[in-house]
PAFI-819843 format. One record per atom (N, C-alpha, C, O): residue number from 1; atom name; x, y, z. Coordinates in nm, 2 decimals. Layout:
N
PT  resi  name       x       y       z
PT   NUM    CA       X       Y       Z
...
***
This chain:
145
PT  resi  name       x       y       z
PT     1     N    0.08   -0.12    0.00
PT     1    CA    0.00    0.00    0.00
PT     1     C    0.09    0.12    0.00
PT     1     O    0.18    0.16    0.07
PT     2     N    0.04    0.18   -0.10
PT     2    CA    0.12    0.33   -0.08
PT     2     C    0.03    0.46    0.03
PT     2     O   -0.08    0.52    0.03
PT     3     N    0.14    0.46    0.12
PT     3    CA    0.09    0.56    0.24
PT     3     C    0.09    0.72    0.21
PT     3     O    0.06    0.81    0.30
PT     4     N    0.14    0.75    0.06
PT     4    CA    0.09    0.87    0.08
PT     4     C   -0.06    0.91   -0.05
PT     4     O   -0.07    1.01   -0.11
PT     5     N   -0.14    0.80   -0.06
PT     5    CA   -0.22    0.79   -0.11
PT     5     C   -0.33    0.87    0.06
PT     5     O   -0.44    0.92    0.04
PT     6     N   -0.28    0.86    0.14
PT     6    CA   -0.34    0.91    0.26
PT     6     C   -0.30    1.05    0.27
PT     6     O   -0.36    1.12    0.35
PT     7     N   -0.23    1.07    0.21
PT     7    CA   -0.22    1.24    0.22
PT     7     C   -0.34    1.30    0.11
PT     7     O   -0.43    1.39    0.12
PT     8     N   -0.30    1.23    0.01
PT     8    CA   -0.39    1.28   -0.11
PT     8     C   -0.54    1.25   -0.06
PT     8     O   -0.58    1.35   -0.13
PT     9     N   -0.63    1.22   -0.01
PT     9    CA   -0.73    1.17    0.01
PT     9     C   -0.79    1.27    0.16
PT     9     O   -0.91    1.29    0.18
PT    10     N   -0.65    1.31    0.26
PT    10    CA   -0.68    1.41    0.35
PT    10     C   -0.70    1.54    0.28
PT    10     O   -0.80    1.62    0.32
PT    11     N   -0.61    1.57    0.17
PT    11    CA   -0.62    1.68    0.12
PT    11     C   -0.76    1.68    0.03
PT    11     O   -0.85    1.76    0.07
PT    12     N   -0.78    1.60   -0.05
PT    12    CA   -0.91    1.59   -0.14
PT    12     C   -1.02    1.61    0.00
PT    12     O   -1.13    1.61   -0.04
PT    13     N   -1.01    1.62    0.12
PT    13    CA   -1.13    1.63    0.20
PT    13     C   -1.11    1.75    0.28
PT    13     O   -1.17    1.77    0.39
PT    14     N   -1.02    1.82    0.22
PT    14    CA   -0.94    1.95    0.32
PT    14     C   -0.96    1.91    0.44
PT    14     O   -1.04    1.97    0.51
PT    15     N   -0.90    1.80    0.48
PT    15    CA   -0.83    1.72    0.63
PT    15     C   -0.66    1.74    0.64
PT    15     O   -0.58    1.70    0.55
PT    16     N   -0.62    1.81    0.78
PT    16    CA   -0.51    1.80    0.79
PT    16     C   -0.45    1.76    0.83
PT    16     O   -0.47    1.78    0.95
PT    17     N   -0.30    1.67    0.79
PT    17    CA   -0.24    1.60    0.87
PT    17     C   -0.23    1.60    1.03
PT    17     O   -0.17    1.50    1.08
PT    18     N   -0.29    1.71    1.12
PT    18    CA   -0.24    1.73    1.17
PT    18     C   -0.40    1.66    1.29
PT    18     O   -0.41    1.60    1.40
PT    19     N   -0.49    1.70    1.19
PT    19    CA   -0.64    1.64    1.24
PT    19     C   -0.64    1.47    1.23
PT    19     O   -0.68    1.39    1.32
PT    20     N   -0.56    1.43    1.10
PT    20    CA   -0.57    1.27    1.10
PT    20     C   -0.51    1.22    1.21
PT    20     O   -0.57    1.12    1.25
PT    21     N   -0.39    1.26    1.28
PT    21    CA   -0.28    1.25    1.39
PT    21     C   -0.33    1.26    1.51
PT    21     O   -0.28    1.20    1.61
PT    22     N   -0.45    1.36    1.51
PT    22    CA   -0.52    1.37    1.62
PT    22     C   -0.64    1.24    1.64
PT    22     O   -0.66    1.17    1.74
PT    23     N   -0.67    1.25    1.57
PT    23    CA   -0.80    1.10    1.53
PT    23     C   -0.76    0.98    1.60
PT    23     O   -0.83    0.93    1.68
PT    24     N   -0.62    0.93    1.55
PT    24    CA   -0.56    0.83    1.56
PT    24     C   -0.48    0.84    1.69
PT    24     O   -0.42    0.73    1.72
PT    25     N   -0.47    0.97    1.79
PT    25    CA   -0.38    0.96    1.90
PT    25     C   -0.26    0.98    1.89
PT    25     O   -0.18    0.94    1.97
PT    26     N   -0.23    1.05    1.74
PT    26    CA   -0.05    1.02    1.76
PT    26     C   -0.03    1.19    1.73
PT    26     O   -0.11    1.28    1.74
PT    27     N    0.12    1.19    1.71
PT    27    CA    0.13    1.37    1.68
PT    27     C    0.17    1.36    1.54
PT    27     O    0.20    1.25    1.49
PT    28     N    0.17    1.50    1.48
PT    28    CA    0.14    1.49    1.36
PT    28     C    0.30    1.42    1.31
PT    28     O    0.30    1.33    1.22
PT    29     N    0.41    1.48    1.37
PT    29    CA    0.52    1.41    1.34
PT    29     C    0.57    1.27    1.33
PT    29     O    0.67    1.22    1.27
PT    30     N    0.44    1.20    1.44
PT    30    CA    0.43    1.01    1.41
PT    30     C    0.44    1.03    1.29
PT    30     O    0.54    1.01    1.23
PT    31     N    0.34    1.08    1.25
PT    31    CA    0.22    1.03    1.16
PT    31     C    0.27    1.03    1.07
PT    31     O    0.24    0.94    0.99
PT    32     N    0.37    1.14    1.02
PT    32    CA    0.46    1.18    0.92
PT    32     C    0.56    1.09    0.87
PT    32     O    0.59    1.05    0.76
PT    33     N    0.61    1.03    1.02
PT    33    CA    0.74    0.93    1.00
PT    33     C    0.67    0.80    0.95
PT    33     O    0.73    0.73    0.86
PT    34     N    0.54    0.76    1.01
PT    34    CA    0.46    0.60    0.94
PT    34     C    0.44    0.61    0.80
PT    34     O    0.43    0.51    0.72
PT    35     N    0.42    0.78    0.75
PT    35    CA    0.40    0.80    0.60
PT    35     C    0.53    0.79    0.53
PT    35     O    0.54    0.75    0.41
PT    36     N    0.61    0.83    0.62
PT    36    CA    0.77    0.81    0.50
PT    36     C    0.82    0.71    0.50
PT    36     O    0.89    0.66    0.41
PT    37     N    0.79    0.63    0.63
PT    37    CA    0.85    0.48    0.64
PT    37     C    0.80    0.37    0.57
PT    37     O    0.87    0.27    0.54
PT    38     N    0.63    0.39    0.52
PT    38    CA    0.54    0.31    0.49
PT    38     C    0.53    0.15    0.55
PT    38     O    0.54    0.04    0.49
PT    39     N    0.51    0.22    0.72
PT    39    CA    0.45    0.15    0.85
PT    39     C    0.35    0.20    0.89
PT    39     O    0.34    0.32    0.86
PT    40     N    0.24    0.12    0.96
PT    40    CA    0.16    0.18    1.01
PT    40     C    0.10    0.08    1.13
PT    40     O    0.09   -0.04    1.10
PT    41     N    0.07    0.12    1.25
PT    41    CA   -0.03   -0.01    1.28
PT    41     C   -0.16   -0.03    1.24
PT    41     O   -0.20    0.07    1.19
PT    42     N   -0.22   -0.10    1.24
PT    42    CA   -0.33   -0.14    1.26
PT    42     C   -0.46   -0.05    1.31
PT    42     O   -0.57   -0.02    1.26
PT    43     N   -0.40   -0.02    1.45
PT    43    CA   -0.53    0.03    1.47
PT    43     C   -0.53    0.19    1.46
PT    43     O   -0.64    0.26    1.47
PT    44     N   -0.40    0.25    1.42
PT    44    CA   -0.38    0.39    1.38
PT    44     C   -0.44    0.38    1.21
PT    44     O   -0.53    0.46    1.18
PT    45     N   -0.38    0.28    1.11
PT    45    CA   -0.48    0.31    0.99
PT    45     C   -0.68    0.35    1.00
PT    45     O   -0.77    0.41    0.94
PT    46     N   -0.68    0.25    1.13
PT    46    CA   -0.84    0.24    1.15
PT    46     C   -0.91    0.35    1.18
PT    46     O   -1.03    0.36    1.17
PT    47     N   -0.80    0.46    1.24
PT    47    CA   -0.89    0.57    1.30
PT    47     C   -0.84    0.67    1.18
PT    47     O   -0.89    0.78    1.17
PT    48     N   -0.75    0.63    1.10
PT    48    CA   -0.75    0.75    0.98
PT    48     C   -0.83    0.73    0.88
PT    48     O   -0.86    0.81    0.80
PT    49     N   -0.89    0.61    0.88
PT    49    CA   -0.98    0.54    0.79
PT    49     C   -1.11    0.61    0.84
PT    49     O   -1.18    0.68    0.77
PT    50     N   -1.12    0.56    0.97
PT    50    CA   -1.26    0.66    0.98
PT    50     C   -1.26    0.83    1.02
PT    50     O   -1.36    0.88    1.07
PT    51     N   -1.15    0.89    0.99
PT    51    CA   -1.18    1.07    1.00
PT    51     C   -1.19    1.06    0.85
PT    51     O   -1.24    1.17    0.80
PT    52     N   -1.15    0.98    0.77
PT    52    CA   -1.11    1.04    0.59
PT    52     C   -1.27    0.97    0.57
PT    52     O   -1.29    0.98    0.45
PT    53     N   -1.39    0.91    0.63
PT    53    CA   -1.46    0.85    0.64
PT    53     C   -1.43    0.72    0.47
PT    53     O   -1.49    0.68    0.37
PT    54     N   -1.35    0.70    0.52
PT    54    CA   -1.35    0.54    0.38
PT    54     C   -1.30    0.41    0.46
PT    54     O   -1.21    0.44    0.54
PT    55     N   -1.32    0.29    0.44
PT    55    CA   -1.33    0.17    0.48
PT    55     C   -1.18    0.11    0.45
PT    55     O   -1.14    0.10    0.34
PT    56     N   -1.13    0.07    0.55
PT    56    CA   -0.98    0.05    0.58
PT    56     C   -0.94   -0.08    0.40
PT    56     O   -0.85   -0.09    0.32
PT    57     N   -1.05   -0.15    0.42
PT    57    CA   -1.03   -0.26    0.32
PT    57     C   -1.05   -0.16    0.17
PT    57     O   -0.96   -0.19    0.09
PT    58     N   -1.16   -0.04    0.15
PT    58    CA   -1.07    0.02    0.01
PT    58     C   -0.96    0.07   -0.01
PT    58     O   -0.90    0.07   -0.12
PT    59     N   -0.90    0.15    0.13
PT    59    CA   -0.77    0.21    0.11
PT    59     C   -0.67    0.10    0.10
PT    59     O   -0.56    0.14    0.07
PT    60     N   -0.69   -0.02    0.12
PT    60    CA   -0.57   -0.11    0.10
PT    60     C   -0.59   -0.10    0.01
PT    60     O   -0.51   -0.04   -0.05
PT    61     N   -0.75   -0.17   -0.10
PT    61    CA   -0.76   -0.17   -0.21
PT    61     C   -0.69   -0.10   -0.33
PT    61     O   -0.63   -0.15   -0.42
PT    62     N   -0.72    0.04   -0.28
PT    62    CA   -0.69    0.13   -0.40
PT    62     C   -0.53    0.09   -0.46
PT    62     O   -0.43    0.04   -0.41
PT    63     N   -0.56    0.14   -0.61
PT    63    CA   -0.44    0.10   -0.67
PT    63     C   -0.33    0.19   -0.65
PT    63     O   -0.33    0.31   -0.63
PT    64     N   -0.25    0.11   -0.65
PT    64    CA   -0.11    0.19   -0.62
PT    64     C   -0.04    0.30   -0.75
PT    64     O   -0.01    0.26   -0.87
PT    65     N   -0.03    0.43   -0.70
PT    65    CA   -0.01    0.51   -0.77
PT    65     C    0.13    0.59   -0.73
PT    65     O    0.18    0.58   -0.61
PT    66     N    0.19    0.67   -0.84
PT    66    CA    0.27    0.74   -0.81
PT    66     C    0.25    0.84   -0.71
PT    66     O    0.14    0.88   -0.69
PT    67     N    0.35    0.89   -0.64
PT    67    CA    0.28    0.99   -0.55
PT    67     C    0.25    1.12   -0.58
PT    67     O    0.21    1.22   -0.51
PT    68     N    0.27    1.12   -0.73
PT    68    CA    0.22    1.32   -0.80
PT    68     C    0.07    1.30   -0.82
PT    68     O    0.00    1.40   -0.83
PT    69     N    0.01    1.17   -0.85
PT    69    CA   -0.10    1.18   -0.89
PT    69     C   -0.19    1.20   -0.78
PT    69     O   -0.17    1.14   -0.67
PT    70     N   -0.27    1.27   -0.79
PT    70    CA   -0.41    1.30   -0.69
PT    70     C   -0.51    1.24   -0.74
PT    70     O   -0.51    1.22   -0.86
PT    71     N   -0.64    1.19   -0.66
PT    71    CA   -0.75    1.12   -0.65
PT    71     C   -0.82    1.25   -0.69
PT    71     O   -0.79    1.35   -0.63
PT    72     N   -0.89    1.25   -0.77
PT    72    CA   -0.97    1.35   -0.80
PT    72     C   -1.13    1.33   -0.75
PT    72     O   -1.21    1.24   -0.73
PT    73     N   -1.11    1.47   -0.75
PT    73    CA   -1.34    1.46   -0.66
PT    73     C   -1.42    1.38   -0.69
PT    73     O   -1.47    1.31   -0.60
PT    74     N   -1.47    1.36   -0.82
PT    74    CA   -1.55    1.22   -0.83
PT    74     C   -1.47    1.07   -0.73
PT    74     O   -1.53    1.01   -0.65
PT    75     N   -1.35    1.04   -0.76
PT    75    CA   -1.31    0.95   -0.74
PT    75     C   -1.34    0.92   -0.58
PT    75     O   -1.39    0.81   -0.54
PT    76     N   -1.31    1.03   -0.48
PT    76    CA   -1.35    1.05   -0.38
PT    76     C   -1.51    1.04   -0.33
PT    76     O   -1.55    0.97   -0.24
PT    77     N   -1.59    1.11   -0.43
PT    77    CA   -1.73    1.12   -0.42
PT    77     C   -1.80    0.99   -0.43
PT    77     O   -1.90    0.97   -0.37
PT    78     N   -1.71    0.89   -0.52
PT    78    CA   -1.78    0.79   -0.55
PT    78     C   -1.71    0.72   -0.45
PT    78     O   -1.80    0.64   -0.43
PT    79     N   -1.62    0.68   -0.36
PT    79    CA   -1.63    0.62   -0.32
PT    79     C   -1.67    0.63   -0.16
PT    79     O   -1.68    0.53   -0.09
PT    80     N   -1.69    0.76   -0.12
PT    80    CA   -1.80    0.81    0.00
PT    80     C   -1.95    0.77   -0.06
PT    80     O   -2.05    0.78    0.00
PT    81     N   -1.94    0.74   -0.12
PT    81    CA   -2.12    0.69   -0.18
PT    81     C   -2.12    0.58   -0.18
PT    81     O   -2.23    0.53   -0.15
PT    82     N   -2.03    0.48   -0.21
PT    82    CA   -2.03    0.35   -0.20
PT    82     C   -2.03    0.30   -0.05
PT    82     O   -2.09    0.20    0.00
PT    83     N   -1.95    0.38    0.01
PT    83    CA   -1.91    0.35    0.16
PT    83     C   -2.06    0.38    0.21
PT    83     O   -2.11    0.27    0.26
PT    84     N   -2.13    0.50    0.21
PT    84    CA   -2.24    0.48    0.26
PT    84     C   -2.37    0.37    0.22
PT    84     O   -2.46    0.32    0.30
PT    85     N   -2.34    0.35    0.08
PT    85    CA   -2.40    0.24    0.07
PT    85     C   -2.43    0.10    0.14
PT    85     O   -2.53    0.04    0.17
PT    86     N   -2.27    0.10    0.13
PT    86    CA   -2.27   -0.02    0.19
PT    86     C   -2.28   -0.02    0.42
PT    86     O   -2.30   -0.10    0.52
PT    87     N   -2.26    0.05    0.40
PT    87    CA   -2.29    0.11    0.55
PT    87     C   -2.45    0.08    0.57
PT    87     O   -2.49    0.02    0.67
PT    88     N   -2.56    0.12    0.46
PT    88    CA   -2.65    0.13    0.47
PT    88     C   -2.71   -0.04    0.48
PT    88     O   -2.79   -0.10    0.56
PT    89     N   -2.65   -0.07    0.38
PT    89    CA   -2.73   -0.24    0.39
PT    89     C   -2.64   -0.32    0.49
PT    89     O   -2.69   -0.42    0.54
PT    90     N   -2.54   -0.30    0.52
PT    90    CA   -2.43   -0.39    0.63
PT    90     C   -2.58   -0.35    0.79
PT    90     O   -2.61   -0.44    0.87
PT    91     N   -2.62   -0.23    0.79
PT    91    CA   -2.71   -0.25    0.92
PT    91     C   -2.81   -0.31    0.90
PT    91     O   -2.85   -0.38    0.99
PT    92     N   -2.90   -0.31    0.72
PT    92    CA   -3.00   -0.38    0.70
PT    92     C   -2.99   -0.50    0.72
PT    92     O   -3.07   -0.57    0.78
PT    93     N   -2.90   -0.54    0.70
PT    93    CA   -2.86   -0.71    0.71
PT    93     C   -2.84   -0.73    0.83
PT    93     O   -2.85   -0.85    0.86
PT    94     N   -2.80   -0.62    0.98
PT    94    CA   -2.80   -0.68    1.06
PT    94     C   -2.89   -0.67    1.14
PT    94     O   -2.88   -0.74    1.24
PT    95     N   -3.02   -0.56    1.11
PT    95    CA   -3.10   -0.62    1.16
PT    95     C   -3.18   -0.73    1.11
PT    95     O   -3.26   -0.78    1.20
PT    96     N   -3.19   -0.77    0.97
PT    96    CA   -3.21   -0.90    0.97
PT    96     C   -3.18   -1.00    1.04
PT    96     O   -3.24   -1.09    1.09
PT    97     N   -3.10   -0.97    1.05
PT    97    CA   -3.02   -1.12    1.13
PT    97     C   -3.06   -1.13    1.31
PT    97     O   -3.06   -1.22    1.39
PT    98     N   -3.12   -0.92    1.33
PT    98    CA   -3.12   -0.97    1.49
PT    98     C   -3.29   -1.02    1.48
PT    98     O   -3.34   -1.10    1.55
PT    99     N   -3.34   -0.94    1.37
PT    99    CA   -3.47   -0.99    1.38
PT    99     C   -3.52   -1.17    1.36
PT    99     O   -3.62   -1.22    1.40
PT   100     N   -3.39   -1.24    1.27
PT   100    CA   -3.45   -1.38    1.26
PT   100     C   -3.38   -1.43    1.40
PT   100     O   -3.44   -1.52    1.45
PT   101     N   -3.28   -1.40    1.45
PT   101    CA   -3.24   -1.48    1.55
PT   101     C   -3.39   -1.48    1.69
PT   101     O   -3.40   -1.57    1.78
PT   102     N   -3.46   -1.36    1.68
PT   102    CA   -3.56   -1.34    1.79
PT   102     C   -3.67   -1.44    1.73
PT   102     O   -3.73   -1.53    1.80
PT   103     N   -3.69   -1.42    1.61
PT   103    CA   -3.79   -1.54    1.52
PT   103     C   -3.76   -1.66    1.60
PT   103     O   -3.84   -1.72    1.67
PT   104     N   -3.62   -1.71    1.58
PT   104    CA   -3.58   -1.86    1.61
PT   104     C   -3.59   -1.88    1.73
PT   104     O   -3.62   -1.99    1.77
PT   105     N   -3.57   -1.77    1.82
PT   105    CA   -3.58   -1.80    1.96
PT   105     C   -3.73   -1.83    2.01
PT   105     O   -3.75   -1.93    2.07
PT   106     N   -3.84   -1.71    1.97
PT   106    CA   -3.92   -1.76    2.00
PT   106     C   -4.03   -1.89    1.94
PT   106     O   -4.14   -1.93    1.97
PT   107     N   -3.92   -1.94    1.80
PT   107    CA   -4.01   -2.07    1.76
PT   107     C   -3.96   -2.18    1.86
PT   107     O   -4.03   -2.28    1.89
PT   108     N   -3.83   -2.16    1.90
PT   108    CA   -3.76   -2.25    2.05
PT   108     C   -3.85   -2.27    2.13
PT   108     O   -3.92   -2.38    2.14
PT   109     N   -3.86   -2.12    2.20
PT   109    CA   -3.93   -2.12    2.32
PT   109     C   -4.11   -2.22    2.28
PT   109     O   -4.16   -2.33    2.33
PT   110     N   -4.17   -2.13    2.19
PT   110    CA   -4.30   -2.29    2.14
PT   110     C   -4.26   -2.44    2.12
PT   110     O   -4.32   -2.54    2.17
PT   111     N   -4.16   -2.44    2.07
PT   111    CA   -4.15   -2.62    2.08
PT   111     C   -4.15   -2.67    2.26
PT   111     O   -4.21   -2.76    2.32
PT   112     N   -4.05   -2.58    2.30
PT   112    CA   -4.02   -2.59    2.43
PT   112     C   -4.16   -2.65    2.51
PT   112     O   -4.19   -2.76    2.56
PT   113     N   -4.20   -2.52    2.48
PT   113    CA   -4.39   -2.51    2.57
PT   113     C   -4.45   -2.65    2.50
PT   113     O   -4.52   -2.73    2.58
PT   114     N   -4.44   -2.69    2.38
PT   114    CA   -4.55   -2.80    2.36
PT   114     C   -4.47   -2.92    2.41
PT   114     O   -4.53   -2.99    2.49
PT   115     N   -4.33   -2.95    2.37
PT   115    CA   -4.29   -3.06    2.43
PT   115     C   -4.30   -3.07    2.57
PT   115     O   -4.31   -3.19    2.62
PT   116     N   -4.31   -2.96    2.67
PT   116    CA   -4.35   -2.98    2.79
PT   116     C   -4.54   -2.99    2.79
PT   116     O   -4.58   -2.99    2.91
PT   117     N   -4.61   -2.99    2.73
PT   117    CA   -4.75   -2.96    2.75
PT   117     C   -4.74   -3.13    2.71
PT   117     O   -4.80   -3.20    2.78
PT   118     N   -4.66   -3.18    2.59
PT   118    CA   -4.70   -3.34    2.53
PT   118     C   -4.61   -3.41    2.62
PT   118     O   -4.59   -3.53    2.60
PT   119     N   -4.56   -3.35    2.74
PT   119    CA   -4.46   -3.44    2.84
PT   119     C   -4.59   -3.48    2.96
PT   119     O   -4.61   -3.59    3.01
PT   120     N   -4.66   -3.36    2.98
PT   120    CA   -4.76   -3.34    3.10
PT   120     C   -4.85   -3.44    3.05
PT   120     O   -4.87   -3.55    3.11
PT   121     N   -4.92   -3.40    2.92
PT   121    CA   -5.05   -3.47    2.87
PT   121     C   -5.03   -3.66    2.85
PT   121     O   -5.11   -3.75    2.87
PT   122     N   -4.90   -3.65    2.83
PT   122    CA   -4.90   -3.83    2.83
PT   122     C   -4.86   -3.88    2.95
PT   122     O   -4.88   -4.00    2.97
PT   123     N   -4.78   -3.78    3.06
PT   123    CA   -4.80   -3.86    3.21
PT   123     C   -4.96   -3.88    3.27
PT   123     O   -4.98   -3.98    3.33
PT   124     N   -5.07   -3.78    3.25
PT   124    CA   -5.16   -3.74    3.27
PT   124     C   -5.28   -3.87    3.21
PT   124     O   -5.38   -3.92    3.25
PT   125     N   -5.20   -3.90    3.10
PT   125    CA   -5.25   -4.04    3.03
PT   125     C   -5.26   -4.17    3.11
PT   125     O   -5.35   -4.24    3.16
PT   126     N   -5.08   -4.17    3.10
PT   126    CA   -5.06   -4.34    3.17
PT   126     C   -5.07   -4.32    3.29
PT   126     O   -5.00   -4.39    3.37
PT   127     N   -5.15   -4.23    3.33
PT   127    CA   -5.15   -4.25    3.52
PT   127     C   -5.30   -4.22    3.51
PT   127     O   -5.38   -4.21    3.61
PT   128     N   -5.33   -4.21    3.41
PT   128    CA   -5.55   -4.22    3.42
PT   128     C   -5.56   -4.35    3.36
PT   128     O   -5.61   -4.43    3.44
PT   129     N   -5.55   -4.39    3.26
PT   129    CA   -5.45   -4.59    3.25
PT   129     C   -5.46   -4.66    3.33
PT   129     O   -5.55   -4.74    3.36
PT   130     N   -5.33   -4.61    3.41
PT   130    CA   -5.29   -4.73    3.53
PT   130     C   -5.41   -4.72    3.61
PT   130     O   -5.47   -4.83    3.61
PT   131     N   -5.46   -4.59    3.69
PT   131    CA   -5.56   -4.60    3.72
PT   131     C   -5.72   -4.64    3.70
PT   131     O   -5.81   -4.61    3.79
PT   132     N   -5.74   -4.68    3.63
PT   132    CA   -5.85   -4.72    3.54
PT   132     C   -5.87   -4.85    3.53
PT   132     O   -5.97   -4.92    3.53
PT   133     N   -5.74   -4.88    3.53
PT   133    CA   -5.72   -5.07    3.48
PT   133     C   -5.74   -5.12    3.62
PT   133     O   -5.63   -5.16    3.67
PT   134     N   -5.84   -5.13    3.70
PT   134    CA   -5.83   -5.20    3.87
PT   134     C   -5.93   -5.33    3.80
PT   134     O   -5.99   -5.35    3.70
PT   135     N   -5.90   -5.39    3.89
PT   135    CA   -6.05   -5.52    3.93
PT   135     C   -6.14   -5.51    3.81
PT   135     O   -6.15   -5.58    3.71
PT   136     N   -6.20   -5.42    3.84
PT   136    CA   -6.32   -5.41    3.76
PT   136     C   -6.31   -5.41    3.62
PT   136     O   -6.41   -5.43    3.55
PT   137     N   -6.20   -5.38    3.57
PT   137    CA   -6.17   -5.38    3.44
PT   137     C   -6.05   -5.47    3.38
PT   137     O   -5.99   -5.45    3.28
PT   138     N   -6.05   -5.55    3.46
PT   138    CA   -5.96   -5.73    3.43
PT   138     C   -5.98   -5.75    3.30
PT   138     O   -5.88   -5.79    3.24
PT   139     N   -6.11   -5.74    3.22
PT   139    CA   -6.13   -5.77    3.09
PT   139     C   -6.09   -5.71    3.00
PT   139     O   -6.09   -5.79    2.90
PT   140     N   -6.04   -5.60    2.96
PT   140    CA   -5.93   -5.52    2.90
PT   140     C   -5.81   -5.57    2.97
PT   140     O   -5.73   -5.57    2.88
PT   141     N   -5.74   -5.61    3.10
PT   141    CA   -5.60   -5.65    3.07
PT   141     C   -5.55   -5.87    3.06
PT   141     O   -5.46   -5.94    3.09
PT   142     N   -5.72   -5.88    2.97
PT   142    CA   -5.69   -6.03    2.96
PT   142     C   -5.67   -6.08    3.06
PT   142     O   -5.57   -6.15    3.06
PT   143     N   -5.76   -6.06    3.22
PT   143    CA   -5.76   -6.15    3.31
PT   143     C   -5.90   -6.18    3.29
PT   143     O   -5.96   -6.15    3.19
PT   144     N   -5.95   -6.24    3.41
PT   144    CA   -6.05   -6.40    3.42
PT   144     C   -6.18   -6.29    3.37
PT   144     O   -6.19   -6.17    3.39
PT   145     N   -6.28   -6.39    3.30
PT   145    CA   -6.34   -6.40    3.24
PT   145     C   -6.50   -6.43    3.33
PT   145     O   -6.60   -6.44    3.28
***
């Protein structure tokens, strides 16, 4: 990854080094040395990723360019619109997901209830059965005649 594709992309958003540095907790002079070194950690790209608002996985993405060339405003524009995009269905999908998991739970909790109601109803059975079958009803369990 080319690290001063992050300068170009601060500038295209008149963001300044000195704001990205702040974002991320470092001073602007880190920030400068991880740009000339082309180091960075981890969790410092993450917080420059979200003040420049673009998704750590496009900025790796993007293609590697010389460092005179600048990202020009559509390129930027489009890809703040895609980010929001996908921002937008990444929540729809998760509340899908919290809404089916509450679905499944409460079709759980129904099986739950009826396997305990068909646990009750068939004890409730062989113990009105057992009960029933005395003396008097010898002829249903094939005794004397």
């Amino acid at each position: 990854m080319k690290y001063e594709i992050i300068k170009s992309l601060a500038r295209e958003k008149n963001i300044t080094l000195k704001e990205l540095a702040q974002a991320a907790n470092i001073t602007e002079v880190g920030l400068q040395k991880m740009i000339n070194n082309r180091t960075m950690r981890v969790d410092v790209l993450e917080k420059i990723c979200s003040r420049l608002n673009i998704d750590l996985n496009d900025l790796v993405s993007l293609p590697e360019t010389d460092t005179s060339k600048k990202y020009d405003r559509s390129d930027i524009i489009a890809m703040d619109k895609m980010n929001k995009t996908i921002a937008i269905y990444k929540q729809r999908y998760q509340e899908e997901i919290e809404y089916l998991k509450k679905l499944l739970k409460e079709r759980q909790e129904t099986i739950n209830l009826l396997i305990r109601v068909l646990d009750s109803s068939k004890y409730r059975f062989e113990t009105e059965i057992g009960t029933n079958l005395g003396p008097q009803n010898a002829d249903f369990q094939g005794g004397a005649k």
